[in-house]
N, C-alpha and C positions, 0 to 999 in steps of 0.2 A: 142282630147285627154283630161282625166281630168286630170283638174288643181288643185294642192294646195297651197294658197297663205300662208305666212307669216305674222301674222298680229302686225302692229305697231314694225317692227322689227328698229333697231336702228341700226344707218347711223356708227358707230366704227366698229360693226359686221359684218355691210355689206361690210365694206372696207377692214377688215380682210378676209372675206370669198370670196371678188372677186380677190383678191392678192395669194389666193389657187385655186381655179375654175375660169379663167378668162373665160370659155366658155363655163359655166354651172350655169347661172343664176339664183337665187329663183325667182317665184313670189312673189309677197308684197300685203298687203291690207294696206291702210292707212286711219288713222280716223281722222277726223276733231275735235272728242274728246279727241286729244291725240300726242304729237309729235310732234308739228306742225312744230318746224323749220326743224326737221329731213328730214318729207315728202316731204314741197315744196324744199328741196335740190334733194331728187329723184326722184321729175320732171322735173329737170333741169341738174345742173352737175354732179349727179350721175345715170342718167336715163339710161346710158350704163351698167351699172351693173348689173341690174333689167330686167328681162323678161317681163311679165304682171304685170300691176297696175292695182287693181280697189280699189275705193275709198269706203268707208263705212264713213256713216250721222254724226257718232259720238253720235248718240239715245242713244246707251248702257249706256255712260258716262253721258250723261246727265238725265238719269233715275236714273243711280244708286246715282246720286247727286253731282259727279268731277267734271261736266264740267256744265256750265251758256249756252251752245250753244240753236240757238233756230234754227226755219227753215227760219229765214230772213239771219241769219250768212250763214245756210248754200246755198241756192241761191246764194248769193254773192260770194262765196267760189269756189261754182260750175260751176256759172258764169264766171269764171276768167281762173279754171284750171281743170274744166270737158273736157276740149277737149283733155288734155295731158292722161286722163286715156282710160282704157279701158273698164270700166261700173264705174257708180258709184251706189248707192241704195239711194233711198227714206229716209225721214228724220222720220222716225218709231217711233214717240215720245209714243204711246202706246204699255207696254209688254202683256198687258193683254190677255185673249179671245173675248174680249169685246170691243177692242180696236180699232176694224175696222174703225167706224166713223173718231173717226181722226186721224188716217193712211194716208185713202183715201182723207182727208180734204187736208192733207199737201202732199200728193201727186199730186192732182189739182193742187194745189197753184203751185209747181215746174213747173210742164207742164204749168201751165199760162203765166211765168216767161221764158218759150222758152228752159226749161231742159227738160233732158228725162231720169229720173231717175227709177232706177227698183224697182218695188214694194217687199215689202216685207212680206211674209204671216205668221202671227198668230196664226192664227184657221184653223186647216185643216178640220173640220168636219161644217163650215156654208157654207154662198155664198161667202166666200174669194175667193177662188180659180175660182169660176164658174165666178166672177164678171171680175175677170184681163183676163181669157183667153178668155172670150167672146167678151170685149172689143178690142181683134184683135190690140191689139197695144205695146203690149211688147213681144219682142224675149227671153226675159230673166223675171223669174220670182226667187224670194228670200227665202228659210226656214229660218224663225225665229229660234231659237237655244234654246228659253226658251221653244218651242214646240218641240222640238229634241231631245228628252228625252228616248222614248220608240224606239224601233227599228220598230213595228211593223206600228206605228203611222206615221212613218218616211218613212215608204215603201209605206204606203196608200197613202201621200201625191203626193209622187213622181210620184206614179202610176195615179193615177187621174190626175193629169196635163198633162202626157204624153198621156192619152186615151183620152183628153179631145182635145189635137194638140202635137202631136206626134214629131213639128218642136221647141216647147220652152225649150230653155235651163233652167236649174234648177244652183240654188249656195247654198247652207249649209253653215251661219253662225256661224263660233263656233265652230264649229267640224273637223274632219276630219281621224273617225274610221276607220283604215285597213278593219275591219269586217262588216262595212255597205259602204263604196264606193264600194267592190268591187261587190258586189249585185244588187245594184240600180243604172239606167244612171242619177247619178247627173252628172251635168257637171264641176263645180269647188266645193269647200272647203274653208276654213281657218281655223288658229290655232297660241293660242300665245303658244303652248306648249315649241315651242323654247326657249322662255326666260324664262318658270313660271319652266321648268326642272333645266334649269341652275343655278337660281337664286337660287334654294333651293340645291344645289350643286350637282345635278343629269345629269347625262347624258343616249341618248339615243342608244343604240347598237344594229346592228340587227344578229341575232346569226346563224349562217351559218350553225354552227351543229347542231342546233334545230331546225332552222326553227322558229324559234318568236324572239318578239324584246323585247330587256330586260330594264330595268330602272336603272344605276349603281349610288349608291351613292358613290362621292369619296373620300369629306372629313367627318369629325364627328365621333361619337363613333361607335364601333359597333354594331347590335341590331338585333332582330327579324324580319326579312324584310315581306312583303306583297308578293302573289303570284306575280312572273314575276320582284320584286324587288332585287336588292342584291347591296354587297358594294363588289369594286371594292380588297380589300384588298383579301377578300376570295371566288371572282368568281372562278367558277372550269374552267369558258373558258378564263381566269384575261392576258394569252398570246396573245389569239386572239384581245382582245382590243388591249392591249399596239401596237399591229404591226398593227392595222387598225389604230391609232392612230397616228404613228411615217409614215407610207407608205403615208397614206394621208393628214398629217395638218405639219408632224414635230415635234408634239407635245413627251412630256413624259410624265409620270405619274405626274411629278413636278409641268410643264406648268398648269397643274390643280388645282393646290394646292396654287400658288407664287402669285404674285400680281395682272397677269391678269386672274387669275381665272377665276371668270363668264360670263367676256368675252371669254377666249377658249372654256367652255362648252357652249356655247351659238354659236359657231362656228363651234361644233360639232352638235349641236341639230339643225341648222339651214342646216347642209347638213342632215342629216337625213331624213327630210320633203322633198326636193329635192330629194331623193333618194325613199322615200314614193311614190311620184306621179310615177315612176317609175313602180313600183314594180304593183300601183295600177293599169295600163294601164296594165303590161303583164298578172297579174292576169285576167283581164277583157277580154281580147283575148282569153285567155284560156277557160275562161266560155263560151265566145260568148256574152258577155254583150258589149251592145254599147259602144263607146268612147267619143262619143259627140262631 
């Protein structure tokens, strides 16, 4: 089945949303760049909450300049509570095209170190990809997300690793488009779009009588929305929320508004993607697209 994890979701959230879903778990990614007391809470007393872990290096953060992490933290890290996950990735400190070199440097090092971290790929058009599936020794291979841009690029990639050993599973970084999983046999995902909706007061909806999923802003002024965007004030489907809302969480229009605000939309946006991977598996059967 594919997966889509939640990434860096936060341990309030998750407690509110396994107190609604006790038997409908998200997956999590968790970063080493990010969250840290949260996470090693969700390898331990809240690991019943949680479906699948996999762990991400924390590269991003330490690229984009948050986080100091280097790949001796992360070995150590790894070290300790790579056995509690269920993959973790390579310490990817280059975003570039060019960045193979020391990918693969610090992906040695891990395997040196007695980890067995998944590579993560770059460049979909050099010897990236020819270099990890030849070497016959990762099940799992990684899309980089700064290379996840075009769709078509996105399809090549997939497709080449899959004709190259038909048995390695794929994960996407970063993403996690209705309109390219259900196309391609990735086999997992991720997405902070949980929080980054919420946090700008947006929730995510999926519209039964249309058939798409809509973007509802719910507090702020009113305005000019973006296609697929609208404020909650003057949705023409503004019923069916409110009853998807109050059937499934409890919630009102209020609970959105009051103090735990972007924690409820964030609780909404967090079953959503749960609901996503759903939707993306029956779309995929329909096609005849693998499951993985």
């Amino acid at each position: 089945m594919a997966e889509v994890s939640q990434a860096s979701l936060y341990r309030n959230v998750l407690k509110i949303y396994h107190e609604k879903f006790p038997d409908d778990p998200p997956n999590v990614l968790v970063s080493l760049g990010y969250n840290m007391k949260d996470w090693l809470s969700f390898l331990t007393s809240d690991r019943h909450m949680i479906g699948k872990i996999i762990g991400d290096s924390g590269a991003y953060s330490s690229a984009q300049g948050t986080s100091n992490i280097t790949v001796e933290d992360v070995i150590f890290f790894f070290e300790r509570y790579g056995k509690a996950l269920n993959w973790y990735a390579n310490f990817d400190s280059n975003f570039s095209k060019h960045g193979f070199e020391d990918n693969i440097a610090n992906q040695l090092k891990m395997e040196r170190a007695g980890l067995c971290p998944v590579p993560v790929i770059h460049n979909f058009f050099t010897r990236e990809i020819e270099y990890y599936v030849a070497s016959g020794r990762y099940d799992w291979l990684a899309l980089g997300s700064s290379q996840s841009t075009n769709f078509d690029d996105f399809r090549f990639a997939v497709h080449k690793i899959k004709r190259l050993n038909p048995d390695i599973k794929i994960h996407w970084f970063g993403g996690s488009k209705y309109e390219w999983m259900i196309k391609v046999p990735v086999a997992s995902c991720d997405t902070t779009s949980w929080a980054r909706t919420g946090q700008f007061g947006k929730i995510n909806f999926r519209n039964h009588q249309t058939g798409k999923s809509d973007l509802i802003y719910v507090g702020g002024r009113l305005r000019k929305f973006k296609k697929g965007e609208h404020h909650f004030v003057t949705y023409p489907w503004r019923k069916d929320v409110e009853d998807y809302l109050y059937q499934n969480f409890k919630f009102t229009y209020r609970d959105l508004l009051g103090y735990n605000d972007k924690i409820n939309m964030q609780v909404v946006n967090t079953r959503f993607f749960v609901e996503l991977e759903k939707r993306i598996n029956q779309e995929r059967i329909r096609r005849g697209i693998p499951l993985e």
